[in-house]
C-alpha positions as CSV (number, residue, x, y, z in Angstrom):
1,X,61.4,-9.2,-3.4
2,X,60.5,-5.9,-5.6
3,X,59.4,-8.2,-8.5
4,X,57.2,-10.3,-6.1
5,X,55.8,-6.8,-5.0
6,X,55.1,-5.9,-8.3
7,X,53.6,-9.5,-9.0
8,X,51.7,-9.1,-6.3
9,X,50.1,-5.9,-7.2
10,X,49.8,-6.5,-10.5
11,X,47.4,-9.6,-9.5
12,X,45.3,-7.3,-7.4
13,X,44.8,-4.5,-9.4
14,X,43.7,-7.0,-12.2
15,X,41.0,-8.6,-9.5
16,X,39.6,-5.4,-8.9
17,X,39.3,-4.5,-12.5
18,X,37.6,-8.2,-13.4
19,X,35.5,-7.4,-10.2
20,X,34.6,-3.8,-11.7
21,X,33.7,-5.5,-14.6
22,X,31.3,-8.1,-13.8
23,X,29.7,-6.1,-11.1
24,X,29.1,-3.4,-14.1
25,X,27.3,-6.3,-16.0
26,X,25.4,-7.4,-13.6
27,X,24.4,-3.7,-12.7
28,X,23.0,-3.4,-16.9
29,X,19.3,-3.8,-16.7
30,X,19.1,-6.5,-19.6
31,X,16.2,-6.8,-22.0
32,X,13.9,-9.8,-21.1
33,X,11.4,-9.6,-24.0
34,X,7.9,-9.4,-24.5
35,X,6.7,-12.5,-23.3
36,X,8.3,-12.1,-20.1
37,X,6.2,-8.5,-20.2
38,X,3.0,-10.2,-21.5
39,X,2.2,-12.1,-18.3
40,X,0.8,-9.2,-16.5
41,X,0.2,-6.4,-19.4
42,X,-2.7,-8.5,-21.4
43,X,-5.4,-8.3,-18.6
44,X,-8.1,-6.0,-18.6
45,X,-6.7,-4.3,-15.5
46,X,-3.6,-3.7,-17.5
47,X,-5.6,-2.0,-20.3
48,X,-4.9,-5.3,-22.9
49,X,-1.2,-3.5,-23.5
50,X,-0.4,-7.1,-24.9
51,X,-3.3,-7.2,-27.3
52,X,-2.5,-3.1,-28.3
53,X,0.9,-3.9,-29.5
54,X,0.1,-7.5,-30.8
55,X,-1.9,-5.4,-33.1
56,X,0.2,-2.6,-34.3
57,X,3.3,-2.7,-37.1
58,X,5.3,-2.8,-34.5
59,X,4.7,-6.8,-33.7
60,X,5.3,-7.2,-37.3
61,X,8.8,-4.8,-37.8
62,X,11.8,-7.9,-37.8
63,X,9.0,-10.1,-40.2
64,X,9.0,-7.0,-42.6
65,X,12.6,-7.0,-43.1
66,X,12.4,-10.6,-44.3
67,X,10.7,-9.9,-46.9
68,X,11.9,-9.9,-50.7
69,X,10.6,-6.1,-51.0
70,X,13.1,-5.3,-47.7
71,X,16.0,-7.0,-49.4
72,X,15.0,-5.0,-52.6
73,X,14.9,-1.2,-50.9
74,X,18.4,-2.9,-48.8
75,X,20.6,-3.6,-51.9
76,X,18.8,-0.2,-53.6
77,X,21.1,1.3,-50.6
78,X,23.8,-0.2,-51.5
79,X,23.8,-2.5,-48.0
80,X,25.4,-5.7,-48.7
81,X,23.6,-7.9,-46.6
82,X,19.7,-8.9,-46.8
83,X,17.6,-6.7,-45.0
84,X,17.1,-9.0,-41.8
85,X,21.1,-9.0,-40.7
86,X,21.9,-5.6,-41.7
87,X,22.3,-3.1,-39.0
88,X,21.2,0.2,-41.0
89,X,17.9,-1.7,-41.0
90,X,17.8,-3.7,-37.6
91,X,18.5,-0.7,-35.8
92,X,14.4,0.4,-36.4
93,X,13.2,-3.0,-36.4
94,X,14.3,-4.6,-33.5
95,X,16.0,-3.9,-30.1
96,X,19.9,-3.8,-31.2
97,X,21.6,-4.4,-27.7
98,X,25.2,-6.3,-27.2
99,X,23.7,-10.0,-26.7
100,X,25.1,-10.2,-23.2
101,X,22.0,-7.8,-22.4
102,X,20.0,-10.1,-23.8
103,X,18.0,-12.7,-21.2
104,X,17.6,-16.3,-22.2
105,X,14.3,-16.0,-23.9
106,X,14.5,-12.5,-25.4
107,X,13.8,-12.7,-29.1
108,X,15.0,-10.0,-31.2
109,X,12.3,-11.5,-34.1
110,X,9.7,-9.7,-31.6
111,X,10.8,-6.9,-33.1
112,X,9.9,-3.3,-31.7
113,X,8.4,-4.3,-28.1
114,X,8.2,-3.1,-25.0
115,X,11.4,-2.6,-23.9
116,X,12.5,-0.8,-27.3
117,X,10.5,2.4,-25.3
118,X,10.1,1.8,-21.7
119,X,13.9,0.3,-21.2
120,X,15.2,-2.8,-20.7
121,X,13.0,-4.8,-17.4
122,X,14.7,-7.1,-15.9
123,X,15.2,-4.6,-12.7
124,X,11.4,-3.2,-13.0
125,X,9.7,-6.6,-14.0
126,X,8.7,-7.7,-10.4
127,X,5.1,-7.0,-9.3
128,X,6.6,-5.4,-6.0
129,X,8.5,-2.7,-8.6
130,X,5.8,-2.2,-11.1
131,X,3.1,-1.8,-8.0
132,X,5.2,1.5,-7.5
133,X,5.9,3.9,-10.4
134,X,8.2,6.3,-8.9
135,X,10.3,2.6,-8.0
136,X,10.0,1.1,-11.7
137,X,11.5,4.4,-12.8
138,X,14.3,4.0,-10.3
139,X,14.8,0.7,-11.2
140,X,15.3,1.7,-14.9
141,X,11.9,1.9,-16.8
142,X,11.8,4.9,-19.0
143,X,9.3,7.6,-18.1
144,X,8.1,10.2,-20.8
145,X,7.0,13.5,-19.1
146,X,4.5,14.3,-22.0
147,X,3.6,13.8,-25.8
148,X,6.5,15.5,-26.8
149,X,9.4,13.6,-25.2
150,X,7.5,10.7,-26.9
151,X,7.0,11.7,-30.2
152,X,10.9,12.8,-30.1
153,X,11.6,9.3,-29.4
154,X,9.6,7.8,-32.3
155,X,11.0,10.0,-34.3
156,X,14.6,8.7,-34.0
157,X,13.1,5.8,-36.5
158,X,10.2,7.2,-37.8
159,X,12.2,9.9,-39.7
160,X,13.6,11.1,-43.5
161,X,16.4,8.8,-43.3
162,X,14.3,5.3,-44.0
163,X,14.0,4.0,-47.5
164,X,10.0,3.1,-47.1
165,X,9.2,6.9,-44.9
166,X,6.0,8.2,-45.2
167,X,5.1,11.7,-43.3
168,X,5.0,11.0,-39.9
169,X,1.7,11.9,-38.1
170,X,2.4,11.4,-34.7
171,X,-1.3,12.2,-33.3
172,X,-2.9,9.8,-35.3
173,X,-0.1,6.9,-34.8
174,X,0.0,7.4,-31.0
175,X,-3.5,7.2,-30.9
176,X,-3.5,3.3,-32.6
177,X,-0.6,2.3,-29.8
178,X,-1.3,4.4,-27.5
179,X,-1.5,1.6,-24.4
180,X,-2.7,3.2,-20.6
181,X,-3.4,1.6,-17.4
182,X,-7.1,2.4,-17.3
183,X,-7.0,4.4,-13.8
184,X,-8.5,2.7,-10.7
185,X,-12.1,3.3,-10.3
């Protein structure tokens, strides 16, 4: 009898955990990508976001790293992997997430996309969500109270510890991806 008890509560404390668990996963906003994004952010209304970032390095970030100049500065750091699969590199080019966060179509070869900065969507994606800012924030997209909190974040890549940095001049490189709603007029 005790160790049927013990059985007993040994199964249910493991159900609650595996419950815990999968409940926390599905809680975990996961990334969805930037062609999930694209469908709404390349209209006019939108400002063109899609065509702002389509345009800017950051479209081009994973293709740099395949490069034979990447593998180059990678082994001149001693990394023993080509620039494309090593971490010290991916973790600037690319959104590095555990690949359970990752929805079916996200492609990491997007390199540095929307999500990298405004969090990962697939809680704020809906039209109902992103209608509503205070509720897209709720939901999980990052909000930056000014142009210092977002500078701060660009500068946890854009900063003395890559191989290939160049001063950072965050006025004029905020101004080429800078990427508004225009406001209702």
């Amino acid at each position: 009898m005790k160790h049927t008890l013990r059985f007993m509560i040994l199964i249910l404390c493991s159900a609650v955990i595996v419950m815990s668990i999968s409940a926390q996963e599905k809680a975990a906003n996961k990334y969805i990508g930037v062609k999930a994004c694209a469908m709404c952010h390349k209209t006019e209304k939108q400002g063109k976001q899609l065509d702002i970032w389509q345009k800017s390095k950051h479209a081009e970030t994973y293709k740099t790293l395949t490069t034979a100049r990447a593998d180059s500065i990678a082994r001149a750091k001693g990394l023993k992997k080509p620039a494309a699969e090593s971490p010290e590199c991916l973790q600037c080019h690319v959104i590095t997430a555990e690949v359970k966060l990752f929805e079916k179509n996200f492609d990491v070869k997007d390199g540095v996309q929307c999500e990298l900065c405004h969090g990962a969507g697939s809680a704020y994606k809906t039209m109902a969500i992103m209608k509503d800012k205070a509720k897209s924030i709720a939901a999980g997209m990052k909000e930056y109270k000014d142009e210092a909190a977002i500078e701060a974040h660009c500068k946890t890549c854009h900063n003395e510890k890559s191989p290939s940095y160049k001063e950072f001049k965050f006025k004029e490189m905020w101004a080429k991806i800078k990427h508004p709603v225009p406001k209702k007029g």
